[in-house]
N, CA, C and O atoms as a CHARMM CRD file, in Angstrom:
* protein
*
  336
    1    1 UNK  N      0.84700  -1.16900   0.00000 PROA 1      0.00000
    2    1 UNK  CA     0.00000   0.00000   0.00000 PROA 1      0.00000
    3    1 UNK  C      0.89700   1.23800   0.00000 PROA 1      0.00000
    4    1 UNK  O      1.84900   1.37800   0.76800 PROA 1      0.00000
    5    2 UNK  N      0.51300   2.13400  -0.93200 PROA 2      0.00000
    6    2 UNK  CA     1.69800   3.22000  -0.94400 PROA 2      0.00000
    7    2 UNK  C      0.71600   4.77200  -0.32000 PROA 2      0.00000
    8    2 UNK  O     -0.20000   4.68300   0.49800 PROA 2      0.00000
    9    3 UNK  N      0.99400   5.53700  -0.68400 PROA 3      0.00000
   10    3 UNK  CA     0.43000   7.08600  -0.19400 PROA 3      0.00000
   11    3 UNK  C     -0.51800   7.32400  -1.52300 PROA 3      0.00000
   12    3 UNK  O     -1.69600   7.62100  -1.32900 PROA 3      0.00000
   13    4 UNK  N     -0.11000   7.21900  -2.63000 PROA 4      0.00000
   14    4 UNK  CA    -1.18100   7.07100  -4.04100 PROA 4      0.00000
   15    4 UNK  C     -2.58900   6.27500  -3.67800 PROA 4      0.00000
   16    4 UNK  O     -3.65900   6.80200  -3.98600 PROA 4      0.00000
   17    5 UNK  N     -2.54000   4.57400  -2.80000 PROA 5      0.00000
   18    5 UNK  CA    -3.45800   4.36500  -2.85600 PROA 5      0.00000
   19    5 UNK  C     -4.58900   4.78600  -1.76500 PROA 5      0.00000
   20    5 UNK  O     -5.71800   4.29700  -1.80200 PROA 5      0.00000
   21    6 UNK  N     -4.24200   5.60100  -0.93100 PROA 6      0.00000
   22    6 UNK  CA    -4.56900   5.83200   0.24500 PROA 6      0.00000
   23    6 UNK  C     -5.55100   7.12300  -0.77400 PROA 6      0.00000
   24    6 UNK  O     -6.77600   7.24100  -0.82500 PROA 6      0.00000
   25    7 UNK  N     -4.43600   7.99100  -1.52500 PROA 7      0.00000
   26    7 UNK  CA    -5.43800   9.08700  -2.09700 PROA 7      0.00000
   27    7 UNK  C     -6.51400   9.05300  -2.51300 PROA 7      0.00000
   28    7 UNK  O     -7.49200   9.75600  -2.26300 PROA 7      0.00000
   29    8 UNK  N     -6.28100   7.67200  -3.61000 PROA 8      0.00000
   30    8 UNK  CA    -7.46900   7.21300  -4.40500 PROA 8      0.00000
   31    8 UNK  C     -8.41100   6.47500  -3.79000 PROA 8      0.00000
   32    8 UNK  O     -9.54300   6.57300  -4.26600 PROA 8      0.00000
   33    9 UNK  N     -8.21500   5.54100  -2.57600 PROA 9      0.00000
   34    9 UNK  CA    -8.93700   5.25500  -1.78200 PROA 9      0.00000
   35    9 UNK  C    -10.40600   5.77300  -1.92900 PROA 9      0.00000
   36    9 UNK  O    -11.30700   5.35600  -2.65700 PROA 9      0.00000
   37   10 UNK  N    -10.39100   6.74400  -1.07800 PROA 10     0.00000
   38   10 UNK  CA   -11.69500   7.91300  -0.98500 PROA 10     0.00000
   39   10 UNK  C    -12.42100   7.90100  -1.89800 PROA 10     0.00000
   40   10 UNK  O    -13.51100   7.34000  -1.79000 PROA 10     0.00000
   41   11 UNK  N    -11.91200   8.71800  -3.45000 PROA 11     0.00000
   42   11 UNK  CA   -12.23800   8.86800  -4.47600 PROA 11     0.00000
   43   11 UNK  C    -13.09100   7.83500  -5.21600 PROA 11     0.00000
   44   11 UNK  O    -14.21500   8.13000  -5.62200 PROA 11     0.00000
   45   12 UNK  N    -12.43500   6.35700  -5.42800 PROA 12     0.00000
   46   12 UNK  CA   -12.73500   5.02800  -6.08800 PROA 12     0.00000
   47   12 UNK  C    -13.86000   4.64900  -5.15900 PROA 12     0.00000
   48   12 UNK  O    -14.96300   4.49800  -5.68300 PROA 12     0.00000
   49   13 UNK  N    -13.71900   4.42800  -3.53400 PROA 13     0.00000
   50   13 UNK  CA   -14.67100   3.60500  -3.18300 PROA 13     0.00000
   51   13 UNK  C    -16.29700   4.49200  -3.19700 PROA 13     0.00000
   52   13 UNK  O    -17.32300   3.82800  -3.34200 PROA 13     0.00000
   53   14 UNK  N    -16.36000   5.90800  -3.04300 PROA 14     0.00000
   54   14 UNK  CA   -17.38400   6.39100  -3.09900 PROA 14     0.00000
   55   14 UNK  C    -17.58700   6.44200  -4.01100 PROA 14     0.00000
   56   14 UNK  O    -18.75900   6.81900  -4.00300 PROA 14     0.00000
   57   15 UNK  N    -17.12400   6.27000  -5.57400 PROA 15     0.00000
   58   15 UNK  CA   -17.37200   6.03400  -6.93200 PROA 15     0.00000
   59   15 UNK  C    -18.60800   4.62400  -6.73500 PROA 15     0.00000
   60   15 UNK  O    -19.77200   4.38100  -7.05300 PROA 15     0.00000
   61   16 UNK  N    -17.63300   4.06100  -6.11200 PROA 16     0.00000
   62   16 UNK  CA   -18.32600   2.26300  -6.41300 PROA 16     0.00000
   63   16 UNK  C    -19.79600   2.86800  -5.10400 PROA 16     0.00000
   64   16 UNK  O    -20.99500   2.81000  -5.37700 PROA 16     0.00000
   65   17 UNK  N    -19.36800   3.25400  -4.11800 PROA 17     0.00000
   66   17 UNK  CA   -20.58100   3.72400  -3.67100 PROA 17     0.00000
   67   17 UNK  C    -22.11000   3.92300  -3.79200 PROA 17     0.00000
   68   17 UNK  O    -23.13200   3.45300  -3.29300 PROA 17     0.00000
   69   18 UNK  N    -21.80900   4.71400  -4.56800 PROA 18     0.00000
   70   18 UNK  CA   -22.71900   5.53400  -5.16600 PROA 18     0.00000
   71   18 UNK  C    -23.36500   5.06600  -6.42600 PROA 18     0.00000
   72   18 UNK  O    -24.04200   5.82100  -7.12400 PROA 18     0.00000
   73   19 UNK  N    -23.13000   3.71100  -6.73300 PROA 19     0.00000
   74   19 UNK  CA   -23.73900   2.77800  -7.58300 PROA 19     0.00000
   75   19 UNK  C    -23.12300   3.14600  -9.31200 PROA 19     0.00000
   76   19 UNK  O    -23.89700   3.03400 -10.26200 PROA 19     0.00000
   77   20 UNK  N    -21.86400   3.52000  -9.48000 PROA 20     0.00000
   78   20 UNK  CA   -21.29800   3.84600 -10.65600 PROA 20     0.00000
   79   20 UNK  C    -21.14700   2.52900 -11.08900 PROA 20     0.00000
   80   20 UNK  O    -20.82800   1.67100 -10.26600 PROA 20     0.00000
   81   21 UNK  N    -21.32900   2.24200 -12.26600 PROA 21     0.00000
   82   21 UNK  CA   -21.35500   0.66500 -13.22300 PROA 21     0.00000
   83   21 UNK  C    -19.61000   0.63800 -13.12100 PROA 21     0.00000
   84   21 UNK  O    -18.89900   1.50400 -13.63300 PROA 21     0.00000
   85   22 UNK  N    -19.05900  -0.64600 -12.28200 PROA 22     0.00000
   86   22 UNK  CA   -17.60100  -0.86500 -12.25700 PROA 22     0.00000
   87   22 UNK  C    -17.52000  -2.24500 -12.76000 PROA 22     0.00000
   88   22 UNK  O    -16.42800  -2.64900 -13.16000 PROA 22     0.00000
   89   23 UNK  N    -18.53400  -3.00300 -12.78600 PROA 23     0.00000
   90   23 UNK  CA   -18.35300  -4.15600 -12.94600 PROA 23     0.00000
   91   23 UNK  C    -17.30900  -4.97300 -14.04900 PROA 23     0.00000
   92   23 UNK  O    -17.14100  -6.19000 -14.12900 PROA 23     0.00000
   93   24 UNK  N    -16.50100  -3.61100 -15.07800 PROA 24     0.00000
   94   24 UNK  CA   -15.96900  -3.83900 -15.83100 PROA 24     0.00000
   95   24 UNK  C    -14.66000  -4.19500 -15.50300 PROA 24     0.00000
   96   24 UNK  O    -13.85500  -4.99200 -15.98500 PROA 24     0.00000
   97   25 UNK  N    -14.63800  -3.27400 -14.40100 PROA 25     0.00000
   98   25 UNK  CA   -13.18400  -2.87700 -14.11800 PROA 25     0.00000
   99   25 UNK  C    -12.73200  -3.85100 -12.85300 PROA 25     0.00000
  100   25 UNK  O    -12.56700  -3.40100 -11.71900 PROA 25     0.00000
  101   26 UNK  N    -12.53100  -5.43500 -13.24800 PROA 26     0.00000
  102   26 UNK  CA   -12.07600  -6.35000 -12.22200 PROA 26     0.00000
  103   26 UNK  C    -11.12100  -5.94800 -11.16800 PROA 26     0.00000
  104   26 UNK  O    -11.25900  -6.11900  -9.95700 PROA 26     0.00000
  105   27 UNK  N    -10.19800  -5.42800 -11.74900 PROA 27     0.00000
  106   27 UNK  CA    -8.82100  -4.77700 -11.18800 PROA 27     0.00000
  107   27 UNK  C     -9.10100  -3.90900 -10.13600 PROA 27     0.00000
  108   27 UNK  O     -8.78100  -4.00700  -8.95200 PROA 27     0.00000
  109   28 UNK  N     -9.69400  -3.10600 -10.67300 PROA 28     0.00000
  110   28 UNK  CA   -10.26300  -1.91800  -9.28500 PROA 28     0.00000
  111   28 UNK  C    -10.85000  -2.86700  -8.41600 PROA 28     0.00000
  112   28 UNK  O    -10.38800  -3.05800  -7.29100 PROA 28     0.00000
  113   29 UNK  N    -12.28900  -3.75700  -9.05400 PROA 29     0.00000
  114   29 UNK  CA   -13.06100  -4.17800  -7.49800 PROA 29     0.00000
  115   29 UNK  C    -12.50600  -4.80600  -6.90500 PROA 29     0.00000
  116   29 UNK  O    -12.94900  -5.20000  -5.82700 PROA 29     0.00000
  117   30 UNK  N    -11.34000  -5.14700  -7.35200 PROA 30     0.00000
  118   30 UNK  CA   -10.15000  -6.59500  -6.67600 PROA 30     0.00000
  119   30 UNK  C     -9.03200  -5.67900  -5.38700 PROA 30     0.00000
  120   30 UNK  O     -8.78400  -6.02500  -4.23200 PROA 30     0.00000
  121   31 UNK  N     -8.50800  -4.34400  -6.22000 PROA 31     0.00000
  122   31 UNK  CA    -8.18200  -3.45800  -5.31900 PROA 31     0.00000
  123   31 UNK  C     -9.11600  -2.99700  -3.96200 PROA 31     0.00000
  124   31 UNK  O     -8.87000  -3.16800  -2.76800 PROA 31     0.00000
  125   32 UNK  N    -10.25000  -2.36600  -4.60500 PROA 32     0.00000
  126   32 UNK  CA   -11.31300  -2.05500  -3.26200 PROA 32     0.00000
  127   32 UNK  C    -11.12900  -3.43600  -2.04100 PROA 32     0.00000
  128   32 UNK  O    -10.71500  -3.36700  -0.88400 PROA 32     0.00000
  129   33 UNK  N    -11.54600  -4.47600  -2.71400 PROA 33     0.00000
  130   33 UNK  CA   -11.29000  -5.70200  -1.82300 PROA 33     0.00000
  131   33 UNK  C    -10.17800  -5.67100  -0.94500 PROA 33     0.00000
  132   33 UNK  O    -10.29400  -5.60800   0.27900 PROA 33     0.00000
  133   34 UNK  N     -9.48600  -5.69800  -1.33800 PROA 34     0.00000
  134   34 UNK  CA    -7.87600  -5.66300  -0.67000 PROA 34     0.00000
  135   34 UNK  C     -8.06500  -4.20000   0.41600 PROA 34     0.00000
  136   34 UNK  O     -7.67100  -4.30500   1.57800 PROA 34     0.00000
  137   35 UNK  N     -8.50700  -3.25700   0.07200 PROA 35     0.00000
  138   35 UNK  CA    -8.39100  -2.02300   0.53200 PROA 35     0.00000
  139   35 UNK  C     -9.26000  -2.02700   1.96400 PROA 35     0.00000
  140   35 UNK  O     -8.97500  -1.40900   2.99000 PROA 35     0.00000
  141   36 UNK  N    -10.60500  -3.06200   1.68600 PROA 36     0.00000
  142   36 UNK  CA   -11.51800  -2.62300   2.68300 PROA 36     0.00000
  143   36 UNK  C    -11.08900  -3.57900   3.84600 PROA 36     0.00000
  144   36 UNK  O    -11.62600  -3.65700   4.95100 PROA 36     0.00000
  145   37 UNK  N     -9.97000  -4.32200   3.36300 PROA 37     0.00000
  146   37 UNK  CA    -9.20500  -5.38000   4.48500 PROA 37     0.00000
  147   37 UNK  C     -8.54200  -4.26200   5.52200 PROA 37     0.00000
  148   37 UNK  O     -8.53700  -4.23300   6.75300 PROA 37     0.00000
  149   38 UNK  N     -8.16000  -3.63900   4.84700 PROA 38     0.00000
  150   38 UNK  CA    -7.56800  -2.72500   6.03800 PROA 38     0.00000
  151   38 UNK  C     -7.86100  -2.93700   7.65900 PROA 38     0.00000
  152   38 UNK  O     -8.84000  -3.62800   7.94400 PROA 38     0.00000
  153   39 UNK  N     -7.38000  -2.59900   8.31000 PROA 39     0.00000
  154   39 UNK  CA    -7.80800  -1.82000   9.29700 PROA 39     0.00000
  155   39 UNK  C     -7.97800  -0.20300   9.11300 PROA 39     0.00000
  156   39 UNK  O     -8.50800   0.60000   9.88100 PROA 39     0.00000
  157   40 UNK  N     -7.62300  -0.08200   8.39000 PROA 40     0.00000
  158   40 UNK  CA    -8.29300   1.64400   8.06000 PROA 40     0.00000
  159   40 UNK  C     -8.87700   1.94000   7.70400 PROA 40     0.00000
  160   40 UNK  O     -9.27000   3.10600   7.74200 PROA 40     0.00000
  161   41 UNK  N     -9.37200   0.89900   7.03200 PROA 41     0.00000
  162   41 UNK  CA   -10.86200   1.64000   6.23700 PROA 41     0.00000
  163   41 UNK  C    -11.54400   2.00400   6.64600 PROA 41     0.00000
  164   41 UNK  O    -12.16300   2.97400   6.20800 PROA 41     0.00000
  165   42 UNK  N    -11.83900   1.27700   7.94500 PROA 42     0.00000
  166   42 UNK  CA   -13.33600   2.27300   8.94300 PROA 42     0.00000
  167   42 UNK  C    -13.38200   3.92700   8.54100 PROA 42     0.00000
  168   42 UNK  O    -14.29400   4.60800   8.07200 PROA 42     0.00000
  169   43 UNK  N    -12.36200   4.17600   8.82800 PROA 43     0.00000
  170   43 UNK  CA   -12.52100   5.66700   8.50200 PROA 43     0.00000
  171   43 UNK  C    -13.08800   6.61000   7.21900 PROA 43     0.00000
  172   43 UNK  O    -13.72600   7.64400   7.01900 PROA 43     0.00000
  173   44 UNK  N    -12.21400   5.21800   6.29000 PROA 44     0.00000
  174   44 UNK  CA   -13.23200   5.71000   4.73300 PROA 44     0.00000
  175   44 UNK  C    -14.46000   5.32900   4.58800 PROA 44     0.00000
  176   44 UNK  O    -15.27900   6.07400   4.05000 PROA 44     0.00000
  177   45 UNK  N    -14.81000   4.01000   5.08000 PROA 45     0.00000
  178   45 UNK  CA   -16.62900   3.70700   5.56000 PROA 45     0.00000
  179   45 UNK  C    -17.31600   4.62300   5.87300 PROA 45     0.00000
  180   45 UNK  O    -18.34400   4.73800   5.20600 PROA 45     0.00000
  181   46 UNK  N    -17.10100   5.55100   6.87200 PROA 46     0.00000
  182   46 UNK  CA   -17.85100   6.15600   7.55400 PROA 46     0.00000
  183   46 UNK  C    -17.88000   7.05500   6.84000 PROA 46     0.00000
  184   46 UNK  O    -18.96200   7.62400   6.69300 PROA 46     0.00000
  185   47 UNK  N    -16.59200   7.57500   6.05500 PROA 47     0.00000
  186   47 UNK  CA   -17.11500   9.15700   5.05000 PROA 47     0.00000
  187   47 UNK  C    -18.31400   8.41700   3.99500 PROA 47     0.00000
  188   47 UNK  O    -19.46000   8.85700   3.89700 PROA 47     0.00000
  189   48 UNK  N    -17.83900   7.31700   3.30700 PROA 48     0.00000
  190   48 UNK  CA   -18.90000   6.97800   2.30800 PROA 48     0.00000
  191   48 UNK  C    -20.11500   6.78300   2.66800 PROA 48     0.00000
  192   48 UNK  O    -21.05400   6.95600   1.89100 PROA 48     0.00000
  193   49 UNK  N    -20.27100   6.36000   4.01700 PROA 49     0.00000
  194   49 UNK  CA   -22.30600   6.32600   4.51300 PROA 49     0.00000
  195   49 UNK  C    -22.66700   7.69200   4.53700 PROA 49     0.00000
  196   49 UNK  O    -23.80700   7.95300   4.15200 PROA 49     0.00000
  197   50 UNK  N    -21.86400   8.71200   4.94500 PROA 50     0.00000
  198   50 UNK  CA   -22.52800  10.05100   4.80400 PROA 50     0.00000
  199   50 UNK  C    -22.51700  10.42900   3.36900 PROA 50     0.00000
  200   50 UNK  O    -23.45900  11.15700   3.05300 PROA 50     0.00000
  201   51 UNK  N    -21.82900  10.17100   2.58500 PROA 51     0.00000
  202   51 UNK  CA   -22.42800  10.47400   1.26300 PROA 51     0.00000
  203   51 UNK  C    -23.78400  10.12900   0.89600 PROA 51     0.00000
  204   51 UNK  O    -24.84200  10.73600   0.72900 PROA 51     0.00000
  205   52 UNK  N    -23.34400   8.85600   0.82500 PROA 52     0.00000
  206   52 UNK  CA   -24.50400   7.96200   0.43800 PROA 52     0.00000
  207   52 UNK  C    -25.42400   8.64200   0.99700 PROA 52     0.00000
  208   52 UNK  O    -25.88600   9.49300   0.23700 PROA 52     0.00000
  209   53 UNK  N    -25.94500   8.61300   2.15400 PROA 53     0.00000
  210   53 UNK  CA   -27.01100   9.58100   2.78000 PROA 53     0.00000
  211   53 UNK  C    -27.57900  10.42800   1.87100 PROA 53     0.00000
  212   53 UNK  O    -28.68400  10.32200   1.34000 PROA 53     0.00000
  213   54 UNK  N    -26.49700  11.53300   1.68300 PROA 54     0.00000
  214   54 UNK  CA   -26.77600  12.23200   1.48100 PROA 54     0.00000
  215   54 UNK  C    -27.46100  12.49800  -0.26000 PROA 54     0.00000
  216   54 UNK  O    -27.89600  13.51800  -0.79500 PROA 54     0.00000
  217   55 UNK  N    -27.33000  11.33200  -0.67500 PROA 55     0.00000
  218   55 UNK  CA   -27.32600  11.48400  -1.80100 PROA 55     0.00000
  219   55 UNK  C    -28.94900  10.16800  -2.76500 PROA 55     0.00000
  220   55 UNK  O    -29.39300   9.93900  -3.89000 PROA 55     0.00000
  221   56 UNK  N    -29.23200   9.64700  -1.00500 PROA 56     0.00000
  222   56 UNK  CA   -30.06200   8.64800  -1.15500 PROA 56     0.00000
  223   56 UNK  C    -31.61300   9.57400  -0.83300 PROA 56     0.00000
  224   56 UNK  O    -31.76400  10.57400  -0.13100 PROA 56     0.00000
  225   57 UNK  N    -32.36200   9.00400  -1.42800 PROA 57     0.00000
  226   57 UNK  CA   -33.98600  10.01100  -1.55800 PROA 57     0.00000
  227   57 UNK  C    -34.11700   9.98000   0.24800 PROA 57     0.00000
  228   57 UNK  O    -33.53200   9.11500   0.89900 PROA 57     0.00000
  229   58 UNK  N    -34.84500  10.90000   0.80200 PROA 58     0.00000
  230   58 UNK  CA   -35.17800  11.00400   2.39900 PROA 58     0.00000
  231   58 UNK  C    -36.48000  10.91800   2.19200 PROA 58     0.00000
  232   58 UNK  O    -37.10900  11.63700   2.96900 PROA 58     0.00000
  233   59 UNK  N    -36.83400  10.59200   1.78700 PROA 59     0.00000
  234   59 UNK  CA   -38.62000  10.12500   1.28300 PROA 59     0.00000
  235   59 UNK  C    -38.51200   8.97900   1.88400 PROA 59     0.00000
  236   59 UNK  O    -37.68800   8.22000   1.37600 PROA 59     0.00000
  237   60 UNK  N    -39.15300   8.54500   2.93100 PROA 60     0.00000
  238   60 UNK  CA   -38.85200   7.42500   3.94300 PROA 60     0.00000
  239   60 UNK  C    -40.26900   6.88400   2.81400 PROA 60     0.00000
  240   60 UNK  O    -40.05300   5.67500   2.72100 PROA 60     0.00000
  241   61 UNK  N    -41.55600   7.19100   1.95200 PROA 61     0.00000
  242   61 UNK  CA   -42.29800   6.41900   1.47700 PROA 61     0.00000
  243   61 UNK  C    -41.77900   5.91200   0.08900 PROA 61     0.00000
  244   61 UNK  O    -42.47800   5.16800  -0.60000 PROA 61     0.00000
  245   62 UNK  N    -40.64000   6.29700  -0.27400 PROA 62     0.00000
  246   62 UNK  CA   -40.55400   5.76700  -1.38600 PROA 62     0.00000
  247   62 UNK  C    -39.74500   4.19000  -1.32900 PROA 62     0.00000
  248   62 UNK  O    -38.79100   3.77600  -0.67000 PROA 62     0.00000
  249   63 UNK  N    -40.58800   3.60200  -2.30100 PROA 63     0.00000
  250   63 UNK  CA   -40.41700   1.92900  -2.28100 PROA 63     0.00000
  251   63 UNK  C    -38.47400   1.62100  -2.44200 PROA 63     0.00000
  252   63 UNK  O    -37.67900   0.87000  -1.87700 PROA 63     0.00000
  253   64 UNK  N    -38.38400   2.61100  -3.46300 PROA 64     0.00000
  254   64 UNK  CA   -37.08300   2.14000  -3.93000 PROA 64     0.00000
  255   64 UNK  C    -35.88800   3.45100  -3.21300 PROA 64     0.00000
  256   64 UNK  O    -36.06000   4.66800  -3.15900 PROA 64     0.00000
  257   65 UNK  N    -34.74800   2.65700  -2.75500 PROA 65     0.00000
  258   65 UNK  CA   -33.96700   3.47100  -1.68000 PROA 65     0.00000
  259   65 UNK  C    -32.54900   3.12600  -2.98500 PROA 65     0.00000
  260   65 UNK  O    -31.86900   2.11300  -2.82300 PROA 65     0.00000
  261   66 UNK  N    -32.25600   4.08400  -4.20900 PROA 66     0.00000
  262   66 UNK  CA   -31.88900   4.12700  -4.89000 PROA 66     0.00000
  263   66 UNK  C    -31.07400   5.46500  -4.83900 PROA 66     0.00000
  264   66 UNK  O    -31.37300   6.55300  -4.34700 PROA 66     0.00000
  265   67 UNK  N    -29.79800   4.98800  -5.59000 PROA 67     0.00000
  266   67 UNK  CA   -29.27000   6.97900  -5.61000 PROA 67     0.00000
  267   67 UNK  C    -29.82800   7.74100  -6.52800 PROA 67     0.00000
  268   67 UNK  O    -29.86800   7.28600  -7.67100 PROA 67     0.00000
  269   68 UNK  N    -30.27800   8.80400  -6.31700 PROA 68     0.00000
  270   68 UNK  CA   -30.62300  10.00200  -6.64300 PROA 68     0.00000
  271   68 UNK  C    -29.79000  10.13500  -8.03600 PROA 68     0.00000
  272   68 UNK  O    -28.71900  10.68700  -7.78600 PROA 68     0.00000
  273   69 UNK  N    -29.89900   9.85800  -9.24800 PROA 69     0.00000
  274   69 UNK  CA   -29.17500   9.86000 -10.64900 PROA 69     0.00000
  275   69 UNK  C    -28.53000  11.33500 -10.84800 PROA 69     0.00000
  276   69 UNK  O    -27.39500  11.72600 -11.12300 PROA 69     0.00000
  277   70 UNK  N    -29.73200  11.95800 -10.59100 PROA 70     0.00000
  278   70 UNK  CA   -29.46100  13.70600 -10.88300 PROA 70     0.00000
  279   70 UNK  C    -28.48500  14.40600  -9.96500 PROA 70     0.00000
  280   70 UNK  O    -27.83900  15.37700 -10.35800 PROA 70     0.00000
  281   71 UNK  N    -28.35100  13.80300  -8.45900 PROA 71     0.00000
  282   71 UNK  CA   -27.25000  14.18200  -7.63400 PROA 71     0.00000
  283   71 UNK  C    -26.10600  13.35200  -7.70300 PROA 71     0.00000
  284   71 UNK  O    -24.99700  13.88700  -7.68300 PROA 71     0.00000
  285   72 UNK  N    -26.20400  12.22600  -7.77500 PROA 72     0.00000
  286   72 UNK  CA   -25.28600  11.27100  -8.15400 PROA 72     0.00000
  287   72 UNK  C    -24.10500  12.44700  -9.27900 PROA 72     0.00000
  288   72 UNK  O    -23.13100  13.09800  -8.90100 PROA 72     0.00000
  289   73 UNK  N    -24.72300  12.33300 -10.73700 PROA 73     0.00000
  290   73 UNK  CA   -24.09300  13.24000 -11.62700 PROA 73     0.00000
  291   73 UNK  C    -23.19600  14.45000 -11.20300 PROA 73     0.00000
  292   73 UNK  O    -22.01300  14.63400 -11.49200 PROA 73     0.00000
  293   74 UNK  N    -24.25400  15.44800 -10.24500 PROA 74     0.00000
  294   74 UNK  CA   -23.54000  16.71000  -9.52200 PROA 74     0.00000
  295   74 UNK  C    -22.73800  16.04600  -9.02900 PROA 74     0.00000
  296   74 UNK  O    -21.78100  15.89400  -9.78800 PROA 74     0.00000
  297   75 UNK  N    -22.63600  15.55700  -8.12000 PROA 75     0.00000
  298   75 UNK  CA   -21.40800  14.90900  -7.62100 PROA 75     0.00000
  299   75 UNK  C    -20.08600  14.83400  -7.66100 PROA 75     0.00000
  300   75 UNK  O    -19.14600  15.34800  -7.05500 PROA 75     0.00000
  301   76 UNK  N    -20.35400  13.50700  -9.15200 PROA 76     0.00000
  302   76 UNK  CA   -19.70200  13.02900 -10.21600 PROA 76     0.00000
  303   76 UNK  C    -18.79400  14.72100 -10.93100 PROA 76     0.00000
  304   76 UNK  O    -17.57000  14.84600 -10.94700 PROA 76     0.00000
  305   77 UNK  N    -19.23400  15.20100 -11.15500 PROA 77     0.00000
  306   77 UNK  CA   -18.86900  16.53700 -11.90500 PROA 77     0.00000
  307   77 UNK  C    -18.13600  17.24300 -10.45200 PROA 77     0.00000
  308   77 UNK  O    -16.95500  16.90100 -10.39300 PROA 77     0.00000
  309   78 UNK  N    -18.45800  17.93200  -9.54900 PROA 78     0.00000
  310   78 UNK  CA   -17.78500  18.20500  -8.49400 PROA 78     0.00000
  311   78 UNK  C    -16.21700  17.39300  -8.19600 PROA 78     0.00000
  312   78 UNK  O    -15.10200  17.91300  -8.25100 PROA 78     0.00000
  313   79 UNK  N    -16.47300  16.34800  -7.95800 PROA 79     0.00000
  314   79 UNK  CA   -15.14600  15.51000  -7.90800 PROA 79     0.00000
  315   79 UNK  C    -14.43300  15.40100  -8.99800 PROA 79     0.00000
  316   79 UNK  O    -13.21000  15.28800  -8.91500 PROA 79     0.00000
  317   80 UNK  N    -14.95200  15.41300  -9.96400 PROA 80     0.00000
  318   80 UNK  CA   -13.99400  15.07700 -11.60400 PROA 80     0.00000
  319   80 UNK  C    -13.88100  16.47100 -12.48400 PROA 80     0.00000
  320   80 UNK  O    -13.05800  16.62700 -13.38700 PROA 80     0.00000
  321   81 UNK  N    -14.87400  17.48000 -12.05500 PROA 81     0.00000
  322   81 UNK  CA   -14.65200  18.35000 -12.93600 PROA 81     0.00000
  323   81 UNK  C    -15.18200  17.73000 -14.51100 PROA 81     0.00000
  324   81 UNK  O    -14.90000  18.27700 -15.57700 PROA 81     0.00000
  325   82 UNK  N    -15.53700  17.18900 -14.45100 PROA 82     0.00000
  326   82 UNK  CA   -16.49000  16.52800 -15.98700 PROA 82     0.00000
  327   82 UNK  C    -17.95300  15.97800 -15.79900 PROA 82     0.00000
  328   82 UNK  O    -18.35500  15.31100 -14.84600 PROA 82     0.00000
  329   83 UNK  N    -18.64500  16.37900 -16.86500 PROA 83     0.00000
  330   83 UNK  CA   -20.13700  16.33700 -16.63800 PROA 83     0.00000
  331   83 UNK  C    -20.00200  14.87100 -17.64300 PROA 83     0.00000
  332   83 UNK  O    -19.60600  14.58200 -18.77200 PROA 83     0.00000
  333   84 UNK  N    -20.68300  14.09000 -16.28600 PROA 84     0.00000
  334   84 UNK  CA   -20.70000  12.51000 -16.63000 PROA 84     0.00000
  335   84 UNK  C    -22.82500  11.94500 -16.84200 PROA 84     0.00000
  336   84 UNK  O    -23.13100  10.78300 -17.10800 PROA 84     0.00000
């Protein structure tokens, strides 16, 4: 584990978070795996449930507890600087 993956850490797992289609990318979910072995990760867990939160409908009646596509995107663009 170097200081690079620690950066990307954050970045990648709230990607996969937030329900971004990775399923392509074996390598990454194989990394995340390895990553959430940590003992450190707790710390990145806990930032990603407050995303998620924040980004999941608060409509306690709605059936489906799905991310929000349209905030998802803002997001997505905030962190990357590209409208995805």
């Amino acid at each position: 584990m170097t200081v690079a993956d620690f950066a990307l850490l954050a970045s990648i797992s709230t990607i996969d978070a937030i329900d971004f289609y990775m399923k392509n990318y074996e390598k990454i979910q194989n990394w995340l795996k390895n990553c959430s072995e940590m003992k450190y990760y707790g710390a990145n867990k806990k930032g990603i449930g407050e995303i998620v939160s924040l980004l999941r409908p608060k409509d306690a009646n709605k059936r489906e507890n799905k991310i929000n596509n349209n905030k998802k995107s803002q997001y997505l663009e905030i962190i990357f600087g590209a409208k995805f």
